[in-house]
C-alpha positions in Angstrom: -18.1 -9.6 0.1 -17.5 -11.1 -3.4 -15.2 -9.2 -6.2 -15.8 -11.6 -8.5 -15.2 -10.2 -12.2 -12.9 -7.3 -10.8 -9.5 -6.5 -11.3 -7.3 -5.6 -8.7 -4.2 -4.3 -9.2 -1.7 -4.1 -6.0 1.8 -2.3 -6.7 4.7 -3.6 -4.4 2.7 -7.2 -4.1 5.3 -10.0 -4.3 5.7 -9.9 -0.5 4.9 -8.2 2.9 1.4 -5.9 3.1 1.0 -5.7 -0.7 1.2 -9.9 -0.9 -1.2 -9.9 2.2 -3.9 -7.6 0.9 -3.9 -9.4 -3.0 -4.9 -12.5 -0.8 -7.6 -11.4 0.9 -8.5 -9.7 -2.7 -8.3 -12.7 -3.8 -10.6 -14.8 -1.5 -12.8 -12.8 -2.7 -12.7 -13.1 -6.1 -10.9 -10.5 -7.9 -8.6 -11.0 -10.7 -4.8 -9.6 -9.6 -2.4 -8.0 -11.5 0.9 -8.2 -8.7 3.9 -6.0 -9.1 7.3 -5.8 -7.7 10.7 -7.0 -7.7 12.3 -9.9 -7.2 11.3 -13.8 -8.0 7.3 -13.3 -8.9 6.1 -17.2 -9.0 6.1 -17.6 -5.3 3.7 -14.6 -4.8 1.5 -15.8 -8.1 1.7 -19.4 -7.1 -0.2 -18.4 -3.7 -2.5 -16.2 -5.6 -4.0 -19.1 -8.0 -4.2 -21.2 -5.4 -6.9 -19.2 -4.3 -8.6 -19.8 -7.3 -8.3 -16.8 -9.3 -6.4 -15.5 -12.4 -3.1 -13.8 -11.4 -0.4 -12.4 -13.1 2.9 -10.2 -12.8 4.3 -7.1 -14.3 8.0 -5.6 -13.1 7.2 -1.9 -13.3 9.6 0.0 -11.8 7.2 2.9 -10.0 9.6 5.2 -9.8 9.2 5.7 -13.8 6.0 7.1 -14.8 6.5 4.9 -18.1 6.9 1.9 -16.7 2.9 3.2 -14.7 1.9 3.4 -18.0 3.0 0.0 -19.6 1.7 -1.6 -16.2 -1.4 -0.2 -16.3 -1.8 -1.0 -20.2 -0.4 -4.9 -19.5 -3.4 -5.0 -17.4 -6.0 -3.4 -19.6 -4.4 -6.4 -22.3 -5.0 -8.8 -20.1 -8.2 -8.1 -18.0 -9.9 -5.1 -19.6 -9.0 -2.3 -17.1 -8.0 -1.7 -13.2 -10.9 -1.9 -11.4 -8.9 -1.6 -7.6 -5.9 0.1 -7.5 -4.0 -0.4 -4.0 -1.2 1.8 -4.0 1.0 -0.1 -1.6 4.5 0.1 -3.3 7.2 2.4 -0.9 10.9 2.2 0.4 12.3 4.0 3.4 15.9 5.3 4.6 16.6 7.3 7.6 19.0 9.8 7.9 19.2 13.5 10.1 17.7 16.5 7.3 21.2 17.8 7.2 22.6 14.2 6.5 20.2 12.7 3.7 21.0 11.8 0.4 19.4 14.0 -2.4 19.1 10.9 -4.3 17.2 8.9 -1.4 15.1 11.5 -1.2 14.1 11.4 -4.7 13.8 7.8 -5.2 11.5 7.9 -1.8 9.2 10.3 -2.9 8.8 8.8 -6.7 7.9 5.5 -5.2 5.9 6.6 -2.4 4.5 9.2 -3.5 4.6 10.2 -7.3 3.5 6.7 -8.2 0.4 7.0 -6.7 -0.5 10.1 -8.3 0.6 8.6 -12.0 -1.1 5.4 -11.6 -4.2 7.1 -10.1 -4.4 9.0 -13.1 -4.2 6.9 -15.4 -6.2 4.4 -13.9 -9.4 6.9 -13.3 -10.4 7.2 -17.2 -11.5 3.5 -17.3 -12.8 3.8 -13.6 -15.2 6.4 -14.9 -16.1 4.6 -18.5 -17.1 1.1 -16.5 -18.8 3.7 -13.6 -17.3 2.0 -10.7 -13.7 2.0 -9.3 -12.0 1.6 -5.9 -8.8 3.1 -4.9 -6.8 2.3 -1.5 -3.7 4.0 -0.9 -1.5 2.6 1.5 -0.1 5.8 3.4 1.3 5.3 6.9 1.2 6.0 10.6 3.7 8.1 9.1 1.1 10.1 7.2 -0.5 11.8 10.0 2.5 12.4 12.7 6.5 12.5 12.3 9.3 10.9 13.6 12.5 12.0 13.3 15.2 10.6 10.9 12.5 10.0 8.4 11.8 13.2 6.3 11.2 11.2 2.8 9.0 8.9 4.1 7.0 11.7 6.5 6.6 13.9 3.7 5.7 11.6 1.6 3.0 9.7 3.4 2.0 12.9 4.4 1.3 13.7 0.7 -0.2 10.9 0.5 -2.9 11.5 2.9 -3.4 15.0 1.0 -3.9 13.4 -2.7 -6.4 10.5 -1.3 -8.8 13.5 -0.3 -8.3 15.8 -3.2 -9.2 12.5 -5.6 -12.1 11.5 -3.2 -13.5 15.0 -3.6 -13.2 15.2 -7.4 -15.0 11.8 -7.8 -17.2 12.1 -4.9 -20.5 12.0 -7.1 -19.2 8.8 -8.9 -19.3 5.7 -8.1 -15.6 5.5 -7.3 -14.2 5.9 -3.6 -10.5 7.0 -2.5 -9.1 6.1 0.9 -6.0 6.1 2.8 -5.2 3.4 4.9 -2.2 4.2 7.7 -0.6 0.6 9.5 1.5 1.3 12.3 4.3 -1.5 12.8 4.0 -4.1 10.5 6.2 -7.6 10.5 8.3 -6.9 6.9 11.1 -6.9 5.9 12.2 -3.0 6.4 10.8 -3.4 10.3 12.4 -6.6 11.1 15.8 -4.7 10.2 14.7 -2.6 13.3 14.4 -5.3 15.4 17.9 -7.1 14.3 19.6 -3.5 14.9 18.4 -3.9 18.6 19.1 -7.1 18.6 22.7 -6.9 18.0 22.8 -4.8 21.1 22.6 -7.6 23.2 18.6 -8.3 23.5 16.8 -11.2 22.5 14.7 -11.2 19.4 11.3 -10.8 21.1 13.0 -8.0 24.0 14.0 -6.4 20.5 10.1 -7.1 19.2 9.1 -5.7 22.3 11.7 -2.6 22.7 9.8 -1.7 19.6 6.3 -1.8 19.8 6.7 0.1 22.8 8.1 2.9 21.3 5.0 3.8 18.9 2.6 1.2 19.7 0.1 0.6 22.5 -1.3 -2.6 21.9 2.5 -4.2 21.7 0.8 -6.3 19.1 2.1 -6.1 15.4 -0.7 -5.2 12.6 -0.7 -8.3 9.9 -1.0 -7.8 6.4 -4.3 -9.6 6.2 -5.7 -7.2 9.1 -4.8 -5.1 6.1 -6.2 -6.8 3.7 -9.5 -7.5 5.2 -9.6 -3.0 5.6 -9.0 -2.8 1.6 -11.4 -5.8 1.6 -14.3 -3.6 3.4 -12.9 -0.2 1.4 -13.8 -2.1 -2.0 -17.3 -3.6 -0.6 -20.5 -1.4 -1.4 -20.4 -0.9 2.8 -18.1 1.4 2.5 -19.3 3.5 -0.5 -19.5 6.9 1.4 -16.3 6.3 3.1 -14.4 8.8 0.9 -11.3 10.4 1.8 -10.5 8.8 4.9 -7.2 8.2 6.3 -7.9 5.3 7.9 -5.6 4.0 10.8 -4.8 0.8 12.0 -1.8 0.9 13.9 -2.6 -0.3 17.5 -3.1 3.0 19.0 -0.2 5.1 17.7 -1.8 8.0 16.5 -4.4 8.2 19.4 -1.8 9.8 22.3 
C-alpha cells in the first residue's frame, strides 16, 4: 500500500504504539506530524530514516487549544491531516471509592476528549480534499472492564462509541473511522506491571508470563508494528467499507 503524498498525524508518537504505527506509516510513504512529550529527535530521527518528511509538535491533548495549534502547525507545514491516529492516553488504577477526581479528569481529556477535538477539527479539511482516514486507538479496555480501571474503561469505552457515531456521519464520504483495541502491549505503562510482579520474588519472564495469562490467550505480547501494519490496512483503499469497526487485536482476550 503506498501513502505517498499523505499526511499522517499520530498523537502520543515519540514512543511505544504511537512510534510503532508512524513507522509503518512511514514505510509507506506518508508525511508524519509526531506528538508527545519528552526528547522528540530520537522518534523523528527514526522517522526520516525511512525516507520521509517528519516533524514534531508538543501539544498537550489534554487542552483543546493546544488540538488546535497542532492541527494548524500541521496544516503550515503539509497542507492538512490526511490520517489522524488518535493513539495518545495515560492510565492510573485505583478502587471507584479511592480515585482521584483529578486522575479521572486528566484520563478522560487525554483519552477520550482529544479524540473528539482533534476529530473535529481535522474532518473540515478531510471533507474539502474528499478523502480522510481516522484510526482511533481504543483498547481491549473498550469493549470489557477490569476492575481498578474506571478512567481508562470508560474512556475506551467512549471511545468505541464516538468511532461509530463519526463513521456513520461520514459513511457516504470518502473518509473511514475505526477503532483499533490491543490487548497487552510491551510499553512503558505494562512493563510497570511486570516489575510490580517482579518485586514479588518472580523472574522477569515468570512476571511476563503471570501476565499474559491473566487476559491473554496467546501468552504472546501484540507489537506496535502488528499495530501499525492494522492502521496500515485501515488507511489502504482495502478497507474502504470497513467503517465503524472496533477492531481487536489482543491475542484472544475479548473472545472468552
Amino acid at each position: 500500500m503506498q501513502l505517498h503524498g499523505k499526511t499522517a498525524l499520530v498523537t502520543g508518537s515519540t514512543s511505544g504504539i504511537g512510534l510503532g504505527i508512524a513507522q509503518v506509516l512511514a514505510k509507506a510513504g506518508a508525511r508524519l506530524v509526531l506528538n508527545g512529550f519528552g526528547d522528540p529527535e530520537p522518534a523523528l530521527e527514526q522517522i526520516r530514516a525511512l525516507g520521509t518528511e517528519a516533524i514534531h509538535h508538543p501539544a498537550d491533548v489534554s487542552k483543546p487549544q493546544d488540538i488546535a495549534a497542532l492541527i494548524e502547525a500541521t496544516e503550515a507545514a503539509f497542507g492538512g491531516v490526511d490520517i489522524l491516529v488518535n493513539n495518545a492516553g495515560i492510565q492510573h488504577v485505583a478502587l471507584v471509592e479511592e480515585f482521584p477526581v483529578e486522575r479521572w479528569d486528566a484520563i478522560i481529556a487525554i483519552n477520550l476528549s482529544s479524540v473528539f477535538h482533534a476529530t473535529r477539527l481535522c474532518l473540515p479539511g478531510m471533507k474539502s480534499r474528499g478523502w480522510g482516514r481516522i484510526v482511533n486507538v481504543a483498547s481491549a479496555h473498550g469493549l470489557v472492564g477490569s476492575a481498578g480501571k474506571a478512567a481508562y474503561v470508560a474512556a475506551k469505552h467512549g471511545v468505541v462509541g464516538l468511532t461509530k457515531v463519526v463513521a456513520l456521519e461520514t459513511a457516504q464520504l470518502n473518509i473511514t473511522c475505526n477503532a483499533i483495541c490491543p490487548g497487552f502491549v510491551l510499553t512503558p505503562l505494562v512493563q510497570q506491571q511486570i516489575d510490580a510482579k517482579a518485586a514479588n520474588g518472580l523472574t522477569a519472564e515468570q512476571a511476563k508470563a503471570e501476565l499474559l495469562s491473566e487476559k491473554q490467550p496467546s501468552l504472546e505480547f501484540v507489537t506496535p508494528e502488528q499495530l501499525g501494519e492494522l492502521v496500515a490496512f485501515l488507511c489502504s483503499d482495502a478497507a474502504r467499507q470497513v467503517r465503524g469497526a472496533a477492531w481487536s487485536m489482543d491475542g484472544g482476550w475479548t473472545a472468552r
